[in-house]
N, C-alpha and C positions, 0 to 999 in steps of 0.2 A: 916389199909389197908384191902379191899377188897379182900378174896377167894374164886374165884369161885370154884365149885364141880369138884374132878377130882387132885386138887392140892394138894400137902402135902407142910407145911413149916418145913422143919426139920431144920432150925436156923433162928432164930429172937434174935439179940439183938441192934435191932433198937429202940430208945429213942425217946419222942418227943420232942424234946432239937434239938437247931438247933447248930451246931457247931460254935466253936469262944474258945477262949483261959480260959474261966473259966467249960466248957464241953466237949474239944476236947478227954481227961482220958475217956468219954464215947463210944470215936469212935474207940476202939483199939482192934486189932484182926485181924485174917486174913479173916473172913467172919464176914460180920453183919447180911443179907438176907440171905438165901439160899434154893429155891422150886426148884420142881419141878412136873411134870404130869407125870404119872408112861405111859399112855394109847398113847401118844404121842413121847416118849422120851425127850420133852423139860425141859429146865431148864435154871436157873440164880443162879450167885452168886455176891454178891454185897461187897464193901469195901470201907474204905477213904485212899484215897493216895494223897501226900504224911502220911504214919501213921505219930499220934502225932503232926502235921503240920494243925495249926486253918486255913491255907489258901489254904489247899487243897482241893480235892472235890471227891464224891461218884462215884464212878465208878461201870460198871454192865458190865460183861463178857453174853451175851444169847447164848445158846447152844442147841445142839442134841444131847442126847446119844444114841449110838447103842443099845439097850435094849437086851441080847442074851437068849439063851433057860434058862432054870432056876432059871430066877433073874438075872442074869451076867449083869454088863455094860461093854460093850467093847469100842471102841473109839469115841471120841465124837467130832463134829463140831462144830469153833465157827461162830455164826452167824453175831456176831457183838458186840461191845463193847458200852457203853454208858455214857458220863459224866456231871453230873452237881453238882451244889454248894449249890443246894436247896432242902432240905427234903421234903415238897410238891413236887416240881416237883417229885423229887423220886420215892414215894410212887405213883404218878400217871401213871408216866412209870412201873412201875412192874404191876400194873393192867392193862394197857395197854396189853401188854403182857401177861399177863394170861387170860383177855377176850379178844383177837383176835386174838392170837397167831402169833401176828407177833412184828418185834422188832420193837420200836418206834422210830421213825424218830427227826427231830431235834424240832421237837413241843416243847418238853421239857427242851432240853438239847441240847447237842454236839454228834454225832453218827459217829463210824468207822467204815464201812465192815470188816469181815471178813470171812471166808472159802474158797475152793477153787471154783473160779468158778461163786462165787457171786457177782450181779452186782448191784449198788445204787439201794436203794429205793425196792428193791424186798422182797416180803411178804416172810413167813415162811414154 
């Protein structure tokens, strides 16, 4: 995976093993991704749901965190959610998203709105 400057990954225990019943033990945790851009307040965190389940699929929460004086994060928006069943895709949506800072659309996968206020298809 692609990171641009600007990004930190403070979890990766993303495999390049595609999920299915003799590597799904690689997909468990409650985060596999997890970046973010400190100068933007954006951020992802990414999982497989159902855990443990070879027929589930990767899921990606996109977010904004309030950034506050000191370091502080305070409440955070979510932008939108994102699911697909393919690691390639994956891995292209999160770069997606960290070079254009906006959440990917169904190019890849499956996409929900989310926040309040937000309407289809609108950039970040």
């Amino acid at each position: 995976m692609r990171v641009p400057a600007g990004w930190t990954v403070s979890w990766n225990s993303l495999y390049e093993v595609d999920p299915g019943p003799d590597t799904i033990d690689w997909l468990y945790g409650s985060v596999l991704v997890s970046a973010d851009h400190a100068g933007t307040g954006l951020c992802f965190d990414t999982r497989w749901e159902p855990e443990g389940d070879p027929q589930g699929c990767y899921v990606v929460d996109f977010l904004r965190l309030d950034r506050r004086r000191g370091g502080r994060v305070g409440a955070g928006v979510l932008l939108g959610t994102w699911t697909t069943r393919s690691r390639p895709a994956l891995v292209a949506a999160l770069e997606e998203f960290m070079f254009t800072r906006e959440v990917p659309g169904a190019t890849y996968g499956t996409r929900s709105e989310g926040g309040p206020g937000r309407r289809p298809g609108a950039g970040v």
